[in-house]
N, CA, C and O of each residue as an XYZ file, in Angstrom:
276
protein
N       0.824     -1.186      0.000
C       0.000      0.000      0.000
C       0.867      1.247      0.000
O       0.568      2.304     -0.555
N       2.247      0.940      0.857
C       2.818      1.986      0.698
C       3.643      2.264      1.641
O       3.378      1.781      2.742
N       4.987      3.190      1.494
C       6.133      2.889      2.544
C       6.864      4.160      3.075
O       7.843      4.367      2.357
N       6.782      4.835      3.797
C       7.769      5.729      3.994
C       9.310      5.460      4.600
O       9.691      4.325      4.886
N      10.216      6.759      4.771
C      11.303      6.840      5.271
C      11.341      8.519      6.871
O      11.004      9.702      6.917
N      11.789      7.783      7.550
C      12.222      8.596      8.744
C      12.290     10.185      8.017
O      12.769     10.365      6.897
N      11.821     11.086      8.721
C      12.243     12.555      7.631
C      13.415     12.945      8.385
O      14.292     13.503      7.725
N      13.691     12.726     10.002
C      15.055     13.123     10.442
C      15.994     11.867     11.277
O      17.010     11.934     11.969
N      15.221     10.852     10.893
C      16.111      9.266     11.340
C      15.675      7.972      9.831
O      14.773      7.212      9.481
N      17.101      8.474      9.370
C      17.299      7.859      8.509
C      17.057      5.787      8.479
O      16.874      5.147      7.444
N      17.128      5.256      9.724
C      16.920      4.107      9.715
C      15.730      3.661      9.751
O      15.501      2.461      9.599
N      14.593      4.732     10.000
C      13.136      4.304     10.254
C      12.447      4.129      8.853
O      12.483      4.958      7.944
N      11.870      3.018      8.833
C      11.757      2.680      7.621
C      10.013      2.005      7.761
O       9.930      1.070      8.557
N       8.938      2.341      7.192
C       7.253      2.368      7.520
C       6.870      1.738      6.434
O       6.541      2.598      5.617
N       6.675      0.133      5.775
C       5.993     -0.329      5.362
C       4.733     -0.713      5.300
O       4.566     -1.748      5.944
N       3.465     -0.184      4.630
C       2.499     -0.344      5.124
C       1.848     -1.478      3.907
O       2.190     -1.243      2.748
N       0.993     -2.603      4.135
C       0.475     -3.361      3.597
C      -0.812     -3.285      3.943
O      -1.127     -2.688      4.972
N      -1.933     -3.998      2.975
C      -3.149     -4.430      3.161
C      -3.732     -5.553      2.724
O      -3.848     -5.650      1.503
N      -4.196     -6.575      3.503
C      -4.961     -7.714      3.083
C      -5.768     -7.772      3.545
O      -6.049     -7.077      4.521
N      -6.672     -8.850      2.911
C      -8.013     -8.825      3.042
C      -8.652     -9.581      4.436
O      -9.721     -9.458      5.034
N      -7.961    -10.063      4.554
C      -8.310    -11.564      5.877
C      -6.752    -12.000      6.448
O      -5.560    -12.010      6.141
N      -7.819    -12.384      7.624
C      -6.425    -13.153      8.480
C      -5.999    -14.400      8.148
O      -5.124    -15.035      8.737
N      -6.843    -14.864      6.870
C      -6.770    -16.394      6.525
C      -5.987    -16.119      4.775
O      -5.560    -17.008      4.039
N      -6.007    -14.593      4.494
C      -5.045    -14.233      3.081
C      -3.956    -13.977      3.601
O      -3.082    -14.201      2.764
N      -3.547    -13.637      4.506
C      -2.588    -12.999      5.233
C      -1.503    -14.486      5.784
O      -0.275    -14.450      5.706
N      -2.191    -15.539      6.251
C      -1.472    -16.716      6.319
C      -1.064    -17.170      4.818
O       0.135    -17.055      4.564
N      -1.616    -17.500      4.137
C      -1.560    -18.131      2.280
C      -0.624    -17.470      1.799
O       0.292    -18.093      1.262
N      -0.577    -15.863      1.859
C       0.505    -15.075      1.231
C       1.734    -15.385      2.184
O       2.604    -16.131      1.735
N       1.853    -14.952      3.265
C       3.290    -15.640      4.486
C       3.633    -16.978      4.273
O       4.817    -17.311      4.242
N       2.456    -18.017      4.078
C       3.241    -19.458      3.742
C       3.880    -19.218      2.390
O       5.074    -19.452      2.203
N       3.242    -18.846      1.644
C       3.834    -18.531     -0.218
C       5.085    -17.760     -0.676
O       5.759    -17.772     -1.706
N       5.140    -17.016      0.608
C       6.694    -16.457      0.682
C       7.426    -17.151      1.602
O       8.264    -17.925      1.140
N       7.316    -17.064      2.860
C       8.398    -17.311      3.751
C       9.022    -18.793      3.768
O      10.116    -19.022      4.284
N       7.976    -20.089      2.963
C       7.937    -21.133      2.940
C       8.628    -21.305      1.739
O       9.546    -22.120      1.823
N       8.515    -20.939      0.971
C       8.864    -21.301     -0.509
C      10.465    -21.525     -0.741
O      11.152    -20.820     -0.002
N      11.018    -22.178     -1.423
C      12.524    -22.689     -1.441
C      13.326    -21.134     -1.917
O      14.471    -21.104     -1.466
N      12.970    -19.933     -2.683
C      13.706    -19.096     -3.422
C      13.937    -18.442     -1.819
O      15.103    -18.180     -1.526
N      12.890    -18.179     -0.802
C      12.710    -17.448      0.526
C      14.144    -18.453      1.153
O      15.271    -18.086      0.823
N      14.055    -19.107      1.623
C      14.524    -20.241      2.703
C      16.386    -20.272      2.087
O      17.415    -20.298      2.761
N      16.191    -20.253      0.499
C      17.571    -20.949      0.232
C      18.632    -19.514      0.025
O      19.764    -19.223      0.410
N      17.632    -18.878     -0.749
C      18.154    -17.207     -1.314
C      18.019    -16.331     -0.493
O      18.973    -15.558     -0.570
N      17.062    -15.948      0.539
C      16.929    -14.434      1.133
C      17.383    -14.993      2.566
O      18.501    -14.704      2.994
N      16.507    -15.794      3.298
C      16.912    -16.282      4.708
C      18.302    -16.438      4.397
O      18.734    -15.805      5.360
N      19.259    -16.778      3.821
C      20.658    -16.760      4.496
C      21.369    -15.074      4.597
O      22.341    -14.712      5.261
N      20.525    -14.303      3.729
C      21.311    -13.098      3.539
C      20.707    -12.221      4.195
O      21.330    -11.206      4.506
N      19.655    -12.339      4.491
C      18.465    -11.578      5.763
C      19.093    -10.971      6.630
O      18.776     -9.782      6.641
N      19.851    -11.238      7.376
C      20.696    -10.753      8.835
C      21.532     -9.474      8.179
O      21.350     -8.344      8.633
N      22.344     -9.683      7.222
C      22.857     -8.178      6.473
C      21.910     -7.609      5.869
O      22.615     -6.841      5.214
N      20.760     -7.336      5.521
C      20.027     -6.527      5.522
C      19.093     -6.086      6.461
O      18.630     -4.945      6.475
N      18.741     -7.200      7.441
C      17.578     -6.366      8.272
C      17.855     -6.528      9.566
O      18.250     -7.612      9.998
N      17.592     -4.946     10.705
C      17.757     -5.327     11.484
C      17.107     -5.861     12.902
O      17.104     -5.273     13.983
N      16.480     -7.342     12.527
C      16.132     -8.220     13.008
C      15.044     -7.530     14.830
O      13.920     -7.601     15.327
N      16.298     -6.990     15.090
C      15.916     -6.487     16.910
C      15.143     -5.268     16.967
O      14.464     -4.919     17.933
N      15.294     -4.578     15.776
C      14.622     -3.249     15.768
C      13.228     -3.319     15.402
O      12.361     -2.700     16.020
N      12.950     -4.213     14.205
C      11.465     -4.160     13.773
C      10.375     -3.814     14.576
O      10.707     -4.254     15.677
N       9.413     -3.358     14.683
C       8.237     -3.533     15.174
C       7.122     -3.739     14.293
O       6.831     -2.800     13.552
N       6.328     -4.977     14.227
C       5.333     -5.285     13.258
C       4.071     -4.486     14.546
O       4.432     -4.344     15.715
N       2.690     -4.058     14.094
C       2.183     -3.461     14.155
C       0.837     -3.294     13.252
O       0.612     -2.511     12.329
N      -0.091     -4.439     13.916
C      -1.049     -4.759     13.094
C      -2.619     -3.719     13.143
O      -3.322     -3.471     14.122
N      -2.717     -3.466     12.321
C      -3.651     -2.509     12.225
C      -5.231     -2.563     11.717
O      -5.437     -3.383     10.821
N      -6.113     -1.968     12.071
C      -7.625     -2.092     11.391
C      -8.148     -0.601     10.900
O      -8.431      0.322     11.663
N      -8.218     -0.569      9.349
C      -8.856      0.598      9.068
C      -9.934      1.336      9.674
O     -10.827      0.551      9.995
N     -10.197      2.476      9.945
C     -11.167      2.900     10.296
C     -12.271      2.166      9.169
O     -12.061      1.346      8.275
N     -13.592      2.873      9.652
C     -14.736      2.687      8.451
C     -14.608      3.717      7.336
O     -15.128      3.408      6.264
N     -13.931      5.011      7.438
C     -14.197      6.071      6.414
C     -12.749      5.863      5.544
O     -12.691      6.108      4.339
N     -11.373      5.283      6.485
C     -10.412      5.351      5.656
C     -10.007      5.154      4.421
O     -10.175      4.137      3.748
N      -9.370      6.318      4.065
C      -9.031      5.821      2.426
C      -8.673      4.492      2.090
O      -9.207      3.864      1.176
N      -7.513      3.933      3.035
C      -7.346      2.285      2.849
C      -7.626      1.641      2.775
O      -6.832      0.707      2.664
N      -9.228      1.333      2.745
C     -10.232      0.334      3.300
C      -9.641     -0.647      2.196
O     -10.080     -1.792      2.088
C-alpha cells in the first residue's frame, strides 16, 4: 500500500500493507516465507540486511471512512 522513510532518522523505515483476511494474510506468508527461493536465497542473507531487533510489526484495522479500506 505503501512505505515511507524517517524525515530526520534515517533508519526508520514504515511499510504499510493491506490484506483482506487473516486467513489471506497466512496463504501469502506461507507462499513467501515457505517457498525454497525465501529459505535458500533471502533467509541466508536476511541478517545483512535487516535489522532483526529493531522491527516492530504493528497490526492494524482501518477505520470505516479510511481511504485504505
Amino acid at each position: 500500500l505503501g512505505s515511507s522513510v524517517g524525515e530526520e532518522d534515517a533508519p526508520v523505515y514504515v511499510w504499510i500493507r493491506r490484506l483482506e483476511s487473516e486467513a489471506e494474510r497466512r496463504r501469502l506468508y506461507d507462499a513467501v516465507y515457505q517457498s525454497d527461493y525465501w529459505k535458500n536465497e533471502i533467509s541466508p542473507r536476511e541478517g545483512d540486511m535487516i535489522d532483526r531487533e529493531q522491527i516492530k510489526v504493528t497490526r492494524l484495522t482501518a477505520t470505516p471512512h479510511s481511504v485504505i479500506q
